[in-house]
C-alpha positions in Angstrom: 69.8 44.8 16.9 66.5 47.1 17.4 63.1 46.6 16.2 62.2 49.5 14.4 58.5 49.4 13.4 55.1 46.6 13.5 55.6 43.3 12.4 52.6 42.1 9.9 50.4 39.9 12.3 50.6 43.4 14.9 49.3 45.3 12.1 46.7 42.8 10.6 45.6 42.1 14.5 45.1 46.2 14.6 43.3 45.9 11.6 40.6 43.3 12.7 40.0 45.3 15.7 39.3 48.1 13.8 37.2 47.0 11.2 35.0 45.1 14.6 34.7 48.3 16.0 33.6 50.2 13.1 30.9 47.6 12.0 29.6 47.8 15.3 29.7 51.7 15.8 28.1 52.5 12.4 25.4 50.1 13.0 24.7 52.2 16.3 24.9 54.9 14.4 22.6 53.8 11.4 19.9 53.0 14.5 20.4 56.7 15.8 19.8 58.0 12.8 16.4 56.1 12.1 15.6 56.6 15.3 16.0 60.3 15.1 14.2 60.6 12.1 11.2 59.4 13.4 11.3 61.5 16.4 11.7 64.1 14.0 8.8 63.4 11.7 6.8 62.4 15.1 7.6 65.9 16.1 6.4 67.9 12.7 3.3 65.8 12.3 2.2 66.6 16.4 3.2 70.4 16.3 1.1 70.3 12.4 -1.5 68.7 14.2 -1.6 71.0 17.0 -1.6 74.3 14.7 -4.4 73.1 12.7 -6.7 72.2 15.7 -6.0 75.6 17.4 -6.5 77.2 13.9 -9.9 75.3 13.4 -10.7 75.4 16.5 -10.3 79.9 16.8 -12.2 80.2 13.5 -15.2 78.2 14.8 -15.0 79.9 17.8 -15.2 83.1 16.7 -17.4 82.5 13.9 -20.4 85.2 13.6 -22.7 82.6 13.5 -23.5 79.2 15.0 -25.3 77.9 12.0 -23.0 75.3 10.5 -23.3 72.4 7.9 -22.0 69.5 8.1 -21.9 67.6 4.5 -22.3 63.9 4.9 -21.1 62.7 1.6 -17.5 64.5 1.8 -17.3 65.0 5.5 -16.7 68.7 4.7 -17.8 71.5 7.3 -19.4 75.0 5.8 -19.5 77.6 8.5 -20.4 81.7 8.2 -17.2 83.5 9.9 -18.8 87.2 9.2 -21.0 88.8 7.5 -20.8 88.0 4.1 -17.7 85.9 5.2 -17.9 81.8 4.2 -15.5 79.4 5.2 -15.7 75.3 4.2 -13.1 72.8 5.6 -12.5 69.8 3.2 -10.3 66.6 3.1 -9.3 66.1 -0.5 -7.2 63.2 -0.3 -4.6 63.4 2.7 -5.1 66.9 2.3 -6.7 69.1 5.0 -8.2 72.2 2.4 -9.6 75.5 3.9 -11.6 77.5 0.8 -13.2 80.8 1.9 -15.2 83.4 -0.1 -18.0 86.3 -0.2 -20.8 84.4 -1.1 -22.1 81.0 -0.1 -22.0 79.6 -3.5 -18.5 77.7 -3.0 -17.7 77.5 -6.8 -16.5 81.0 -7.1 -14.2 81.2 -4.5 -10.6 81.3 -5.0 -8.9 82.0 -1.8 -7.6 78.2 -1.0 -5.3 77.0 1.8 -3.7 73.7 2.2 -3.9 73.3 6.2 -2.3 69.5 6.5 -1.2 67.0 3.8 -1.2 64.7 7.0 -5.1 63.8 7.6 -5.7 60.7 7.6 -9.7 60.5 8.6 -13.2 61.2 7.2 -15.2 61.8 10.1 -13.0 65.3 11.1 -16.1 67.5 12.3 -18.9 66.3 14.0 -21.6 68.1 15.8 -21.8 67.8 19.7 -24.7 65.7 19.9 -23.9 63.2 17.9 -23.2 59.9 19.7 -20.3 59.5 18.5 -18.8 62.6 19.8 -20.9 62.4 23.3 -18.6 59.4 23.5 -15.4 60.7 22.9 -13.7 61.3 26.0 -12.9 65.3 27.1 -12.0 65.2 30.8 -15.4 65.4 31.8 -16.4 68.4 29.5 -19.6 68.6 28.0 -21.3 71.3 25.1 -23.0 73.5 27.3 -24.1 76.0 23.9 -24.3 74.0 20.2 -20.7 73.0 19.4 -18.8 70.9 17.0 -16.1 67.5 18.0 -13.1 68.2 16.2 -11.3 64.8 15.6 -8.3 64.6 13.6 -5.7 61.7 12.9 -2.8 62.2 11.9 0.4 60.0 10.1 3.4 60.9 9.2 3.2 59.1 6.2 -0.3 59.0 5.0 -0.1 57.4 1.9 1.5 54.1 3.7 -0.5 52.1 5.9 0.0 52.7 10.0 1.3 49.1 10.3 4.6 50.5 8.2 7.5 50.7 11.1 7.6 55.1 12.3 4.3 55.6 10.6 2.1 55.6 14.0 -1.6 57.6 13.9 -1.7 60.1 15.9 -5.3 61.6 17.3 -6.0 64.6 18.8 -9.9 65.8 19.5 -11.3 69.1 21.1 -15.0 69.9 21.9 -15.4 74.1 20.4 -18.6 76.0 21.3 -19.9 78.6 19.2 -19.0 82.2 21.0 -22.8 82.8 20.6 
């Protein structure tokens, strides 16, 4: 007589084994996933964070003048990019704001950009000789004309603390002279 087909134990035997190696391959896969998610977001927050340096960074540098302010109470930076041409950098928030306008009476300009919603620090703009900034390390460069520190931190999340698992700061600095 010939055996046509799986008895029940072969088929609930195949059945275990499957369902083992599914648990075990979806939690691999559930890992990947996180994982690549914060590679991701690690990713967009450093290239973000790169852009808005450079962009910072360029604007300062070409600025027509080296006369810049500094306000201590909101840590903002007010800078003169041409001639009749006002910039002022701002952290509102986690947001990184750039205003701009004609005059240097800030309240009637309207020309706003957000530049980060990633900043996570006060102290972003500091001039060169302040302590704080002579100790920041630049691979041995040092302000040779008036310049400004740029340092900004960065989280992927800002609103959660940097102790929260994939939310890790993230700091870059520069040291820009004025072109003149």
């Amino acid at each position: 007589m010939g055996r046509r087909g799986f008895t029940l134990v072969e088929v609930l035997i195949s059945l275990a084994v499957f369902t083992i190696l599914v648990t075990v391959s979806s939690g691999w896969m559930i890992k990947m996933a996180g994982d690549w998610k914060k590679q991701r977001d690690y990713i967009a927050v450093t290239e973000e964070a790169d852009w808005v340096l450079s962009f910072i960074s360029q604007e300062i540098k070409q600025s027509y003048s080296s006369a810049y302010m500094i306000n201590a109470t909101d840590h903002s930076l007010f800078l003169q990019t041409g001639p009749g041409q006002y910039v002022v950098y701002r952290r509102s928030g986690n947001v990184l704001v750039r205003k701009s306008g004609t005059t240097p009476v800030e309240s009637s300009w309207t020309d706003v950009q957000n530049l980060s919603k990633t900043v996570v620090n006060d102290d972003i703009f500091l001039p060169s000789t302040d302590p704080a900034c002579v100790n920041m390390t630049f691979f041995n460069l040092t302000a040779v004309k008036p310049g400004l520190c740029i340092n900004l931190v960065f989280r992927p999340y800002p609103s959660q603390p940097a102790t929260v698992s994939g939310n890790k700061e993230y700091t870059l600095k520069t040291l820009v002279n004025f072109k003149n």
